[in-house]
N, C-alpha and C positions, 0 to 999 in steps of 0.2 A: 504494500500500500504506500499509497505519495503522503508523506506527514510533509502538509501548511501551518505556518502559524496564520493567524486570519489577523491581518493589518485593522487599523485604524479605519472609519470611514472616510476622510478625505483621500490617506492612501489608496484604502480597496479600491476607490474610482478611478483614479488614475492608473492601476493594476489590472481593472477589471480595460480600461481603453484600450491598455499598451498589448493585453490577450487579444482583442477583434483584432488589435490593427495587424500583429501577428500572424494570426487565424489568414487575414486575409492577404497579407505576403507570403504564406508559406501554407496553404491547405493541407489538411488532414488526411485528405481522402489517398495519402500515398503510403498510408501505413505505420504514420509516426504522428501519432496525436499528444494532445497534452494530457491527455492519462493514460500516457503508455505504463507498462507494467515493468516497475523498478524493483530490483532486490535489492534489499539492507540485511546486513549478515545480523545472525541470531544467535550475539554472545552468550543468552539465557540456554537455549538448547545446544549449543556449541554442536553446530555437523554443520555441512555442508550445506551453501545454497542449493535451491530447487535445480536438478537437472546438470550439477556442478560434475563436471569431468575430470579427473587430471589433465593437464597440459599433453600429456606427453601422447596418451590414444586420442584427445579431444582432437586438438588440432595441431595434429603434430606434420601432420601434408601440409601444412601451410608454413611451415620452418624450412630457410635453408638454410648452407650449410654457414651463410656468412651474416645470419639475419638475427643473433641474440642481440639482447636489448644491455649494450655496454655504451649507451650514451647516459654515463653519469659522471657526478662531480670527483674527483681523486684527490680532490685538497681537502684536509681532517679538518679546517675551520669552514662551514659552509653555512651564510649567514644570506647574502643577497637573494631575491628571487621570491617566488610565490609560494606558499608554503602547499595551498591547497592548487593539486593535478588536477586536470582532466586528459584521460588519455582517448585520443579515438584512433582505434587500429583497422583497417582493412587489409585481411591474410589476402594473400599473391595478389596488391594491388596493381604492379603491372600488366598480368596473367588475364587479370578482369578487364582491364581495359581493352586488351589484343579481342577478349574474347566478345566484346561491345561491338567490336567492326566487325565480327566473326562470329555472328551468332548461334550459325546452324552448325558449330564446332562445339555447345556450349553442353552439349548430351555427350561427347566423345572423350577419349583420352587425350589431354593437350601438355606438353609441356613446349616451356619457352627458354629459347638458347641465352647463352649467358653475355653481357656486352662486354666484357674484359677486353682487356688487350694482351690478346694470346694469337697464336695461327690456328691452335685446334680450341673449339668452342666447346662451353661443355654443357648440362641440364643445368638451368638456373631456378627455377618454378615449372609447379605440376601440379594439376588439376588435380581433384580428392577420388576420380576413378582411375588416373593414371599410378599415384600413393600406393592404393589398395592393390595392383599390380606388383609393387616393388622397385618402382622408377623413383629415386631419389634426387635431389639438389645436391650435385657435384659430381655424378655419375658422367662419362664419357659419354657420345652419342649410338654407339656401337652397343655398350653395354647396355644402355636405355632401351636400344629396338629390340636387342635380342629377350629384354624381360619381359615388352608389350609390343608385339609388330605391328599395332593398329594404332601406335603413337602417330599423334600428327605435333610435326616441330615447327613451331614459329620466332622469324627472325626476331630480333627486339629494336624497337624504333626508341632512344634514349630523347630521343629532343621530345618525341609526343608525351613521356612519362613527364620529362622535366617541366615543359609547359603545363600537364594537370595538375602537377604539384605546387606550384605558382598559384596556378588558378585558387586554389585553393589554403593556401596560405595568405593569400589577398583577402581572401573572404573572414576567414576564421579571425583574422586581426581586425575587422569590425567589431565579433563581438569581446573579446578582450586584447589588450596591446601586448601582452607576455605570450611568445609563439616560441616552441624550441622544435623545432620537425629533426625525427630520428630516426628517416628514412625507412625504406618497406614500408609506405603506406603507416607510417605512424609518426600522430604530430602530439605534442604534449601541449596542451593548454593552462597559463596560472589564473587562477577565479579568485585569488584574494580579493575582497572588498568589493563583490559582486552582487550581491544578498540585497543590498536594500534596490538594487539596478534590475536586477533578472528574477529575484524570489528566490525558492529552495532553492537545493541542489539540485534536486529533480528536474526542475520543470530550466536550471540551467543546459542541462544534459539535453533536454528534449529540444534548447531552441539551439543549441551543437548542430542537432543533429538532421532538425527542419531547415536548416540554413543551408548544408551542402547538397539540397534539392534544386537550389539557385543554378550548380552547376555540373552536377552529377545526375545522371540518371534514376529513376527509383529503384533498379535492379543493384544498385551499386552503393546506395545508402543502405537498403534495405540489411546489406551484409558487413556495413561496418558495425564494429562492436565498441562501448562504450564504457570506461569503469573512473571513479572518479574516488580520491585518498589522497591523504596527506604524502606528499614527495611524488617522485613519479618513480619508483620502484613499485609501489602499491598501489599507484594507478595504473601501470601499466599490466601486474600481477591483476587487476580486477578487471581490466577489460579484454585479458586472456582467458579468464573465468567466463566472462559472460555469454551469452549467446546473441543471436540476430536480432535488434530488436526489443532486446532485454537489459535495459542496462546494470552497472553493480558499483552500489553506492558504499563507500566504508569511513562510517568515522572514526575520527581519532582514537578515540578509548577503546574501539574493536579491533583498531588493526594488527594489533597483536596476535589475535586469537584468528582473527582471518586468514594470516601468515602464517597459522601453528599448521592448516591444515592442506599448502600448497606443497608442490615435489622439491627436491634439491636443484632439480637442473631449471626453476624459473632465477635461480640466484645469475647476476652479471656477472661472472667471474674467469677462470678460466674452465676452458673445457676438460684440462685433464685432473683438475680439483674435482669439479664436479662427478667425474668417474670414479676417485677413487675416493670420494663420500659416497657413491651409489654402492659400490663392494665391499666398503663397512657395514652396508647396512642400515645405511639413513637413508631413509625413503622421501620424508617430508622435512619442513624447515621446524615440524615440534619437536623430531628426532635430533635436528641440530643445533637447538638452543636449551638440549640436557647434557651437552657436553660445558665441558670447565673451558674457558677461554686460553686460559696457559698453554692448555694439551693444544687449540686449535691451532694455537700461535708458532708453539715448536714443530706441528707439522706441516703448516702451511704457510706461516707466514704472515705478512701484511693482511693478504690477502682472506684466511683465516679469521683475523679482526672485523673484513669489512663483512665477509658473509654471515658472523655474527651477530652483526648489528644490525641487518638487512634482515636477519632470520627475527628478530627481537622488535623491528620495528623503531629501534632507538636511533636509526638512521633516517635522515629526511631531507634526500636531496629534490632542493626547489629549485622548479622552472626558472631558468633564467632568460631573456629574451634574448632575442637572436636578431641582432646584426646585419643585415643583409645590405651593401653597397648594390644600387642600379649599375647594371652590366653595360658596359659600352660593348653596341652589337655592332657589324659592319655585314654584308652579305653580294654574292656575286651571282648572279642568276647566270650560267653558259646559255650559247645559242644552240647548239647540241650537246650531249651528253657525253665527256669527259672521263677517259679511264688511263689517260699517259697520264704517271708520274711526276713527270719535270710540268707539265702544261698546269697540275696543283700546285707546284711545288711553285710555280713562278706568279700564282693567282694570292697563295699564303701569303707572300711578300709583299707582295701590291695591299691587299686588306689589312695586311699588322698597318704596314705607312698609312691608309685610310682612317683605320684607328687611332692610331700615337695623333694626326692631327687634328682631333674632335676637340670641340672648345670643350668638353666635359672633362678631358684628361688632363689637363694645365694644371702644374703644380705637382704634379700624381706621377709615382712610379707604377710600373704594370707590378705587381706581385705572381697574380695566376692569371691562366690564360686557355681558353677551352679553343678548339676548332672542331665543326662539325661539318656533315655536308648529307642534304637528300637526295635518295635514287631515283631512278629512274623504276616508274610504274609503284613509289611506295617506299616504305624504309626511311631510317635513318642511321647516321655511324657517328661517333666523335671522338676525339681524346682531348686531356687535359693536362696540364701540367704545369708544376710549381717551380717559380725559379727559383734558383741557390741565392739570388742577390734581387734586390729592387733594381727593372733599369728603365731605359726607353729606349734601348739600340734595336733595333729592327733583326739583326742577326743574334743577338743574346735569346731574342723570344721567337724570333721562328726555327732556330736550332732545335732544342727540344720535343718542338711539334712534330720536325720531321724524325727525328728518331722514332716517338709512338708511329707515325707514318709506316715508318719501316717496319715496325716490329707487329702494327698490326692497321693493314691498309684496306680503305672503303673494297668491301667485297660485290660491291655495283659499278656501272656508272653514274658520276655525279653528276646532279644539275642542278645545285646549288649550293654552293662554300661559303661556309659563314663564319667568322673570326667573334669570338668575346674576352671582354678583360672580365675578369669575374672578381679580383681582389686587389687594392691598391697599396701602396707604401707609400712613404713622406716624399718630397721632392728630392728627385737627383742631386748630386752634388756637384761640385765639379775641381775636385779635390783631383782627381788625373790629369787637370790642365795643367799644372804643375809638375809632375811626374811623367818628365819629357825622358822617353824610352830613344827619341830619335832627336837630332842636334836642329834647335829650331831657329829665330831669329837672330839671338844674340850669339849661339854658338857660331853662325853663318857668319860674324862680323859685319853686321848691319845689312847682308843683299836681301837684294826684295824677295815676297814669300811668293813666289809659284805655286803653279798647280802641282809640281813634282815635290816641291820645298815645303806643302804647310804639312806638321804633325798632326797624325790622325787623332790627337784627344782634341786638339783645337779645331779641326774639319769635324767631331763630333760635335761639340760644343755647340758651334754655330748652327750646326743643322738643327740642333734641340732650339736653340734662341729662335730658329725661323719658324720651326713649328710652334712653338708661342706664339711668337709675334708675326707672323704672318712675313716678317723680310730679315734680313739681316743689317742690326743695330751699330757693327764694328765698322769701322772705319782702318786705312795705311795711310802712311804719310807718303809722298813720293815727291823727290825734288824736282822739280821745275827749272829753278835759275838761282845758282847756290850763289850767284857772283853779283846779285841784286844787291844794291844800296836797300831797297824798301823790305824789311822782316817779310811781311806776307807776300810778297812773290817768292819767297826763297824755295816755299814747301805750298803743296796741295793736298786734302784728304780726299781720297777718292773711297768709293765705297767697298768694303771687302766682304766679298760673297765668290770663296773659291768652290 
């Protein structure tokens, strides 16, 4: 049942307004109303929610191999941030999407290849009738057909996953400003100080959850799951609990005992902790908070301490917001579709220079840098990569890109190459103008600076001042008429732009 406290009558009015005007931004009739059916755990009877599964036979097809939930804090003072989660998870969020375009795939055995940068691709996500075959996330593609011949394998398009997740990171920051997204279809939301704005927690959860109708289909809300507790360990531990539709609410003073009664392997830790807690013989986290913390410590470690505390609930890491710098895009549309090499490799080049000169970028060093590109007839490929150093040289940042290039190249033709800065640093320096590697004008004994003669930190130098300022600000002296009686005939500044 939904426990309201019942407001004031000036409030009620205005609560009862802000429910139509809801009602009628976001209709009911798709499955998710405002008395959807919440569970609150039931520290009186201590068992299991209605229908509660373990993790590990519930939805364990919808785990892969790279998809635990280790976006938490690792600093022992953890004070910033919202105290109270809300976690909304959708399992094989990409898998659903492939299967939205692909509907009459959505009764079959589907799994989807992995976007890595490797030459051999391997199972990434699998549908819950491909699972029950024995098709696992990480399995090679050989071994995948030979356990289901009636697999159907779908490329992965990473720009369409990345655009939904945007989508919907855009939205969800409507209704609170604390967003931490933790990838696989899981974004954690902070609700502190939301109560007197949204109401319960409940009917918070509900208007989650009627909002991504805005941009999601009903089939696709209908299956995210919902659990909301203090930190996002026990939110996300409660919206693994829950089912379609059903969300699971935990307050504070339970979550204790709502932790006693989940596996070992929902703890963030390592994987091979977690095995040989399952070999001892601890099954759940009430099994792992009867041991003595000394004993956990001399066998595991730091790490021993944190699954303690996770297991105990005395740990409570809060959402913290998340950051996200607007991506300077550049993109190339070809007039036919592209599979030479060098004919990328010289389009790369062109686009980083399109981008370094964006009035957006001034001031800004590139840090990270993505390149993608769409196929022909569908698809998408990209790679991404971080520099070693903040720069704006054109070869420092498309160097790297062509290495991924190499190691793992558009398996299409492309017919559209698109460059992003995705992360920025402080401004350049220009501390190398100085740390002259080659003998510049004063080692010259005053001769003029040629095209052959200027050092490349200072021919860098100037090309960053022009992409700034649109020209070049330096000026050379150059004598004229050294034997004038009048000073200013002696010398002219003429403009320097080698």
């Amino acid at each position: 049942m939904v426990q309201r406290q019942e407001p004031g009558t000036f409030v009620s009015v205005l609560f009862r307004l802000f429910q139509i005007a809801m009602s009628k931004l976001c209709p009911s009739s798709h499955g998710i109303s405002q008395e959807a059916l919440i569970h609150e755990w039931d520290s009186v009877a201590n068992k299991q929610l209605p229908g509660w599964d373990p993790i590990s036979s519930n939805i364990g097809w919808a785990y892969g191999h790279d998809s635990d939930p280790t976006l938490y804090s690792t600093s022992p003072h953890i004070s910033a941030g919202s105290h109270q989660a809300l976690c909304l998870w959708l399992p094989t969020f990409e898998l659903r999407l492939e299967l939205l375009r692909t509907p009459e795939l959505d009764t079959t055995s589907v799994a989807l290849l992995s976007p890595g940068e490797s030459i051999r691709s391997k199972i990434w996500q699998v549908s819950e009738r491909a699972h029950v075959t024995g098709v696992r996330s990480g399995q090679s593609i050989s071994q995948a057909v030979s356990l289901c011949p009636s697999l159907t394998l779908l490329e992965p398009d990473p720009a369409h996953y990345n655009a939904a997740v945007e989508s919907m990171l855009d939205l969800l920051s409507e209704l609170t400003p604390i967003i931490e997204p933790a990838g696989h279809g899981r974004v954690f939301l902070g609700m502190d100080g939301l109560d007197r704005l949204l109401g319960s927690p409940s009917n918070q959860v509900s208007l989650a959850l009627r909002s991504l109708f805005r941009i999601f289909p009903p089939p696709l809300v209908a299956a995210t799951r919902a659990g909301m507790a203090p930190g996002k360990f026990g939110a996300w531990v409660a919206s693994a609990s829950a089912r379609s539709g059903e969300p699971v609410i935990i307050k504070e003073a339970e979550l204790g005992s709502f932790l006693a009664h989940c596996p070992v392997n929902t703890l963030p830790i390592n994987p091979l902790i977690i095995q040989r807690l399952e070999r001892l013989g601890l099954e759940s986290l009430g099994d792992l908070k009867r041991l003595p913390e000394p004993s956990l410590i001399s066998q595991f470690g730091e790490e021993g301490r944190k699954a303690l505390m996770w297991a105990t609930g005395k740990r409570i890491d809060p959402v913290r917001p998340w950051h996200h710098h607007k991506p300077i895009r550049v993109s190339l549309e070809f007039t036919n579709p592209v599979e030479i090499t060098e004919t990328l490799h010289t389009a790369l080049d062109r686009l980083i220079e399109l981008a370094l000169s964006r009035p957006a970028r001034r001031d800004r060093s590139v840090v990270s840098v993505r390149a993608g590109a769409h196929f022909e007839g569908g698809g998408s490929w990209f790679v991404e990569a971080v520099l070693k150093k903040p720069t704006t040289q054109r070869e420092r940042i498309a160097s790297p890109l062509r290495m991924k290039m190499a190691i793992s190249p558009p398996p299409k033709a492309v017919v559209t190459l698109f460059v992003e800065f995705t992360q920025f640093g402080v401004s350049s320096t220009q501390t190398v103008l100085f740390d002259r590697k080659k003998d510049g004008g004063r080692t010259l004994a005053g001769q003029s600076l040629t095209q052959e003669e200027v050092p490349d930190s200072l021919r860098d130098a100037i090309k960053e001042l022009k992409l700034r300022l649109g020209s070049s600000p330096l000026y050379r002296v150059v004598e004229v008429d050294p034997w004038s009686r009048i000073p200013e005939r002696r010398h002219a500044l003429l403009n320097f732009d080698p």
